[in-house]
PyMOL commands that place a pseudoatom at each C-alpha (Angstrom):
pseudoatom trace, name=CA, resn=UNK, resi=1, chain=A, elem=C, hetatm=0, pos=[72.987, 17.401, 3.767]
pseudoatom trace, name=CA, resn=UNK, resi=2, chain=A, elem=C, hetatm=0, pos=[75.259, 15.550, 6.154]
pseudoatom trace, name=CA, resn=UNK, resi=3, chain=A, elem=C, hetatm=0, pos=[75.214, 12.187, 7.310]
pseudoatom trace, name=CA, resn=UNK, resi=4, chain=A, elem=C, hetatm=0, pos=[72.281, 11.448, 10.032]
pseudoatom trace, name=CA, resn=UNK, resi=5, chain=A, elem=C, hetatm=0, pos=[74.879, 10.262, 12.275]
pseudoatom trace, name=CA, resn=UNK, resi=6, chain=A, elem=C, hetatm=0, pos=[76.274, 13.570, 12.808]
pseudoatom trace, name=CA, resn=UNK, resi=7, chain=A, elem=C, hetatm=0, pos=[72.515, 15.515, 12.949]
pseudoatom trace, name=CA, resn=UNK, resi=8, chain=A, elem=C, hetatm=0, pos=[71.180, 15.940, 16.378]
pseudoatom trace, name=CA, resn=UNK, resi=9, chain=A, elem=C, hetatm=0, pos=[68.003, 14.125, 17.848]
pseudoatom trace, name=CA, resn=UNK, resi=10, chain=A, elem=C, hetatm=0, pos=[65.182, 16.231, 19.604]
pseudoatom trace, name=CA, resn=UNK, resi=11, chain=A, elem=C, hetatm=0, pos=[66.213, 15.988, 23.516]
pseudoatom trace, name=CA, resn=UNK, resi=12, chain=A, elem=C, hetatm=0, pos=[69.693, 16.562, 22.641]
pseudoatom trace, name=CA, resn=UNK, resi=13, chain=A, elem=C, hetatm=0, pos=[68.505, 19.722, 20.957]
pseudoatom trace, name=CA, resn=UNK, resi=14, chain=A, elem=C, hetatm=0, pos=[66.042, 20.737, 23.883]
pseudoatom trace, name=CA, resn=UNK, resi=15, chain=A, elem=C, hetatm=0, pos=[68.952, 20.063, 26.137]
pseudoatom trace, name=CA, resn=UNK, resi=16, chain=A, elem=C, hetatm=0, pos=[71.216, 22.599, 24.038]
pseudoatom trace, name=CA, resn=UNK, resi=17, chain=A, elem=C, hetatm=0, pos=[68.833, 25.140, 23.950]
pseudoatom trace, name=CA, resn=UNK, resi=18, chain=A, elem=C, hetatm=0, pos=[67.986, 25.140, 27.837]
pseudoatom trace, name=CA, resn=UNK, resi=19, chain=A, elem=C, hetatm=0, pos=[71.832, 24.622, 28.868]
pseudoatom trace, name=CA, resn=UNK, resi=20, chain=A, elem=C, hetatm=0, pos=[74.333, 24.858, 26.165]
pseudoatom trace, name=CA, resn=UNK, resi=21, chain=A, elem=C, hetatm=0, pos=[77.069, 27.337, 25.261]
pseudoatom trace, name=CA, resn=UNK, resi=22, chain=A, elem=C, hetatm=0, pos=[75.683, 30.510, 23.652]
pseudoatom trace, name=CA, resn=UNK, resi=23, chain=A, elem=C, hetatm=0, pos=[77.865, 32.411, 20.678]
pseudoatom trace, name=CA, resn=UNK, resi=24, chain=A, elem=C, hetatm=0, pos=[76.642, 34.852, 18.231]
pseudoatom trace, name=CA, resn=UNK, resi=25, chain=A, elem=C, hetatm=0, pos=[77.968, 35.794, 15.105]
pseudoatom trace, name=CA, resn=UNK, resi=26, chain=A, elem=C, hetatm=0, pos=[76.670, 38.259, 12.375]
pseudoatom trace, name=CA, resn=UNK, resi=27, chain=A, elem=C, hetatm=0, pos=[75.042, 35.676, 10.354]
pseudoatom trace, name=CA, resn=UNK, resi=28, chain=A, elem=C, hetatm=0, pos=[74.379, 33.070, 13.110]
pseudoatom trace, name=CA, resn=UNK, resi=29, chain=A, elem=C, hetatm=0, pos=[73.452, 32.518, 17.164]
pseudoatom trace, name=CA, resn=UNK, resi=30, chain=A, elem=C, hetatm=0, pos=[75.181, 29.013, 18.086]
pseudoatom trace, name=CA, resn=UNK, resi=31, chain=A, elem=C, hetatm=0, pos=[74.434, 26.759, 21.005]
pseudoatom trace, name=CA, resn=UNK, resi=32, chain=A, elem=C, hetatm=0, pos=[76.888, 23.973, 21.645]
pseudoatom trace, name=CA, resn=UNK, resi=33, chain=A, elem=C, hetatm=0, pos=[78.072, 21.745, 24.775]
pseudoatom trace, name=CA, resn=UNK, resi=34, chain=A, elem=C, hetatm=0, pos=[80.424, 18.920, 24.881]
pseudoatom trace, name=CA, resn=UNK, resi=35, chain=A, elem=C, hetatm=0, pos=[79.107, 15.731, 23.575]
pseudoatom trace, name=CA, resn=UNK, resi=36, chain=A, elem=C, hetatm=0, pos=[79.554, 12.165, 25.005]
pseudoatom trace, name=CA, resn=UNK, resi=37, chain=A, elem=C, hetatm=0, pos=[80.565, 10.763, 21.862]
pseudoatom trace, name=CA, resn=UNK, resi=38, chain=A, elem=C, hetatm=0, pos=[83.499, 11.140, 19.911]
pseudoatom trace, name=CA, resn=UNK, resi=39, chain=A, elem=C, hetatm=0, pos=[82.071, 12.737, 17.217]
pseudoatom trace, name=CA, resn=UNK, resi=40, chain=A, elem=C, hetatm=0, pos=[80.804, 16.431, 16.604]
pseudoatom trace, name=CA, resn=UNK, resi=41, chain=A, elem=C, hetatm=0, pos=[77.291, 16.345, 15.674]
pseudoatom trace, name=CA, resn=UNK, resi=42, chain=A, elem=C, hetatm=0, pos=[74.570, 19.743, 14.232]
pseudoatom trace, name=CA, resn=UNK, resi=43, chain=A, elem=C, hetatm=0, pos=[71.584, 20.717, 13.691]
pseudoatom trace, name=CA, resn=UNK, resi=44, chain=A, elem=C, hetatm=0, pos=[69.821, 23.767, 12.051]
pseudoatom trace, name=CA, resn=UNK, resi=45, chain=A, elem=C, hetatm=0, pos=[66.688, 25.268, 13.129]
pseudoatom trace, name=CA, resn=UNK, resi=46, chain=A, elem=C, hetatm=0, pos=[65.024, 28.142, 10.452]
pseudoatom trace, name=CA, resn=UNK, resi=47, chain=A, elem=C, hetatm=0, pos=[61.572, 28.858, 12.154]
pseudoatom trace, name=CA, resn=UNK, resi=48, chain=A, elem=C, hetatm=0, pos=[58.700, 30.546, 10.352]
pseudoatom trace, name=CA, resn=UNK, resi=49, chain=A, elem=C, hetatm=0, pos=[59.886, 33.868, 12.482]
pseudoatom trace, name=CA, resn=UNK, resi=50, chain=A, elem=C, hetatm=0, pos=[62.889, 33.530, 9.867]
pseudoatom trace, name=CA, resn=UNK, resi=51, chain=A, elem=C, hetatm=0, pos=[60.881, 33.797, 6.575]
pseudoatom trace, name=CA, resn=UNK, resi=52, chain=A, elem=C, hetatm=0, pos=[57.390, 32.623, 6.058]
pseudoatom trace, name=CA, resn=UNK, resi=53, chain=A, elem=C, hetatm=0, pos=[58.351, 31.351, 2.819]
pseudoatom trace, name=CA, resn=UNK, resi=54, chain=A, elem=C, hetatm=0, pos=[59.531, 27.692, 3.392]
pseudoatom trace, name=CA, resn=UNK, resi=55, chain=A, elem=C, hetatm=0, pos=[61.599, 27.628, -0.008]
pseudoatom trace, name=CA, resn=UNK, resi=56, chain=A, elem=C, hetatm=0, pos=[63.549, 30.336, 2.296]
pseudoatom trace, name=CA, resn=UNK, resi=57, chain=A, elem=C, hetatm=0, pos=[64.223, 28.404, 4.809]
pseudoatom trace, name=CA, resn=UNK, resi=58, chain=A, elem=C, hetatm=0, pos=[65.121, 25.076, 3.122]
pseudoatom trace, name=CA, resn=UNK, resi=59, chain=A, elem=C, hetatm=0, pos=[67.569, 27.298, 0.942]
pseudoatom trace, name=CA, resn=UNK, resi=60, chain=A, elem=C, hetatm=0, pos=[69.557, 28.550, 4.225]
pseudoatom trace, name=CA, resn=UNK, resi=61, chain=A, elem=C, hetatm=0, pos=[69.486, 24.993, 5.779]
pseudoatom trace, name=CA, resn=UNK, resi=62, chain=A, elem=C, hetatm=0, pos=[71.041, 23.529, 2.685]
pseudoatom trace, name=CA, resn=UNK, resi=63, chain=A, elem=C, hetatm=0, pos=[74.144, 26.356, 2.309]
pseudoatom trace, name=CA, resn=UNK, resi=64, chain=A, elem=C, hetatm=0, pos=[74.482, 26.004, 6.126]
pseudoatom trace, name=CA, resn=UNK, resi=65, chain=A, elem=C, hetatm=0, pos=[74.658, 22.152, 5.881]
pseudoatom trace, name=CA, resn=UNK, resi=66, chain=A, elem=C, hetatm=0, pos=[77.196, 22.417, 2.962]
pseudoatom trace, name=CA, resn=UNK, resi=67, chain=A, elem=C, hetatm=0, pos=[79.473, 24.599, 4.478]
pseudoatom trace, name=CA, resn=UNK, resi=68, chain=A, elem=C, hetatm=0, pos=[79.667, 22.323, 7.828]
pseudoatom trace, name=CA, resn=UNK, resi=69, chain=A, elem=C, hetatm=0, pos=[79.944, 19.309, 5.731]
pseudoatom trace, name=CA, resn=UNK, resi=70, chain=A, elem=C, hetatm=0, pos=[82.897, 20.595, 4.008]
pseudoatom trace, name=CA, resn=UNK, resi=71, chain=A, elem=C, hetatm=0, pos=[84.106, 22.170, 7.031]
pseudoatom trace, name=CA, resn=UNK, resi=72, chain=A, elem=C, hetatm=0, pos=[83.690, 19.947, 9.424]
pseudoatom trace, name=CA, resn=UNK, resi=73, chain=A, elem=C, hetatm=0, pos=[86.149, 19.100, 12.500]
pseudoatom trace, name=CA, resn=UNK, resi=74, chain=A, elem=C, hetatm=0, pos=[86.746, 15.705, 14.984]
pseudoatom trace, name=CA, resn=UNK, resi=75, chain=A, elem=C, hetatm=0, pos=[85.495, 17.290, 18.198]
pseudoatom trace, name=CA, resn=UNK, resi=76, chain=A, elem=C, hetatm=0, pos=[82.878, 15.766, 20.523]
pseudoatom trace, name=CA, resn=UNK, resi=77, chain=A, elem=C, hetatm=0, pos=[80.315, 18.546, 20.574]
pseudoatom trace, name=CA, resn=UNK, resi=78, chain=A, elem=C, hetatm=0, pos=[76.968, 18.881, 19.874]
pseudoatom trace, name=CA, resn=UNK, resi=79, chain=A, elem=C, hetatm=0, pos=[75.385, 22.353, 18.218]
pseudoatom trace, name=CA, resn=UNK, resi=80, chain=A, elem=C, hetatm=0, pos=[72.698, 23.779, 17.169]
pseudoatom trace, name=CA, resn=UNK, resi=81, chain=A, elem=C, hetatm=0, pos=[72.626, 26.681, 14.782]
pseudoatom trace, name=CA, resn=UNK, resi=82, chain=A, elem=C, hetatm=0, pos=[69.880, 29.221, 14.339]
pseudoatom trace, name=CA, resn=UNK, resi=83, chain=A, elem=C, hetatm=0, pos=[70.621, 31.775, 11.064]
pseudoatom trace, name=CA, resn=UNK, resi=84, chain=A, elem=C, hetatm=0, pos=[69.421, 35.404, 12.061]
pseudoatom trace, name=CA, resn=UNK, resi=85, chain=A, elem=C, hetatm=0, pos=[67.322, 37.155, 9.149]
pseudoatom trace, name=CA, resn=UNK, resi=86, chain=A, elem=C, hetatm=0, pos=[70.284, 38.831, 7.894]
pseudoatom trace, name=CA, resn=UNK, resi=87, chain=A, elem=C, hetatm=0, pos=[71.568, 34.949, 6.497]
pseudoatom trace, name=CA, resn=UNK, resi=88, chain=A, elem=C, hetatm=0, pos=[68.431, 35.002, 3.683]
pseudoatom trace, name=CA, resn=UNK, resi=89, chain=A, elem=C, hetatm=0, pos=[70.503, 37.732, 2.431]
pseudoatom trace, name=CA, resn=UNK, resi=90, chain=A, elem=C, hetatm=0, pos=[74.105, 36.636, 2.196]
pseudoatom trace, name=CA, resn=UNK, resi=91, chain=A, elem=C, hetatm=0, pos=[76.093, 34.597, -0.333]
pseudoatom trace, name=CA, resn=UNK, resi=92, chain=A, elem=C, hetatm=0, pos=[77.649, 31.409, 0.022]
pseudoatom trace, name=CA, resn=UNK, resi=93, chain=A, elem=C, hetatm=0, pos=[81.247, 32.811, 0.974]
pseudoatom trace, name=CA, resn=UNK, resi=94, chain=A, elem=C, hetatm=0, pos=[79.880, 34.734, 3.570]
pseudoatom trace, name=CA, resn=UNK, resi=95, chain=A, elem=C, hetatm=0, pos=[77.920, 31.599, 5.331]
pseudoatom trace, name=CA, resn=UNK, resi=96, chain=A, elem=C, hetatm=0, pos=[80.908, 29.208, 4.780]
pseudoatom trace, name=CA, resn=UNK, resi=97, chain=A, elem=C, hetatm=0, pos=[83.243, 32.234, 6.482]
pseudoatom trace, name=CA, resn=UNK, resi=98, chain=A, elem=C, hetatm=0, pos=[81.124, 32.072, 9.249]
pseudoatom trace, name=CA, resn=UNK, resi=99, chain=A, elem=C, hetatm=0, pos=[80.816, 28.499, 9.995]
pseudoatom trace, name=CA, resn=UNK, resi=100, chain=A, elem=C, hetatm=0, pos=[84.048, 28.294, 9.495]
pseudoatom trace, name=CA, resn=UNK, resi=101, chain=A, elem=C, hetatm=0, pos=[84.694, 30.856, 12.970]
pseudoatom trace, name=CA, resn=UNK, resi=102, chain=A, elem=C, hetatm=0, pos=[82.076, 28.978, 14.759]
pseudoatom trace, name=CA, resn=UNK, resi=103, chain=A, elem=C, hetatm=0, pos=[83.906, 25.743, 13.970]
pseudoatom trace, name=CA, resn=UNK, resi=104, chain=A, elem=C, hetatm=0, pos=[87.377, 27.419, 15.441]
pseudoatom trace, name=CA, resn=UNK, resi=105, chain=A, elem=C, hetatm=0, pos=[85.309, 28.887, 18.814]
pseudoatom trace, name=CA, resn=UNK, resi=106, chain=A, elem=C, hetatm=0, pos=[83.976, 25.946, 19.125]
pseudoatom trace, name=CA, resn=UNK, resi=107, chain=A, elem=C, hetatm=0, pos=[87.314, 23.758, 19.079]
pseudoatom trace, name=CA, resn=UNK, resi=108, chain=A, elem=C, hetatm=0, pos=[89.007, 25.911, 21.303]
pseudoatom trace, name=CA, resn=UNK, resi=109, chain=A, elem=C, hetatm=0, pos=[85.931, 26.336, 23.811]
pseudoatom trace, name=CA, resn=UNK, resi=110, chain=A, elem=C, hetatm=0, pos=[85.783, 22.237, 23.966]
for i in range(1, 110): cmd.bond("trace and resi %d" % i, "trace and resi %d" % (i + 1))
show_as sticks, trace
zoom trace
């Protein structure tokens, strides 16, 4: 888990998904916009239309949390990260590889 000063709060997650930056990966669709502050900040939403099984879920929030948390970058944006049904099904590598491209589009988009 990273540090709660680099998670997002509810508006600023509302505001994302209304008028943020879309990307899509395989594994991932990413909204992000420039943030205010000087530091980048995430979040990861895993509905129910994800997996009904909540163990799912929390399992795919915790790799995706790792992998920015070793990955992460100085650059003032916000993001919010939404793993497509194909994540449940990939392997750590795979999910770090990926947030490690959204990372990069994201620097050079900011």
């Amino acid at each position: 888990m990273i540090q709660k000063k680099f998670r997002l709060k509810r508006p600023e997650i509302e505001f994302l998904l209304r008028k943020g930056k879309e990307l899509a990966t395989d594994l991932f669709i990413v909204r992000f916009a420039t943030s205010t502050e000087q530091i980048a900040r995430f979040t990861v939403i895993a509905s129910s239309r994800l997996s009904k099984k909540a163990v799912d879920r929390n399992r795919i929030k915790r790799q995706i949390y790792e992998a920015i948390r070793i990955n992460m970058v100085d650059s003032a944006t916000n993001t919010v990260i939404i793993p497509k049904k194909r994540a449940l099904k990939s392997t750590y590598k795979e999910i770090e590889s990926n947030i490690k491209q959204i990372i990069s589009w994201i620097k050079k988009e900011s």
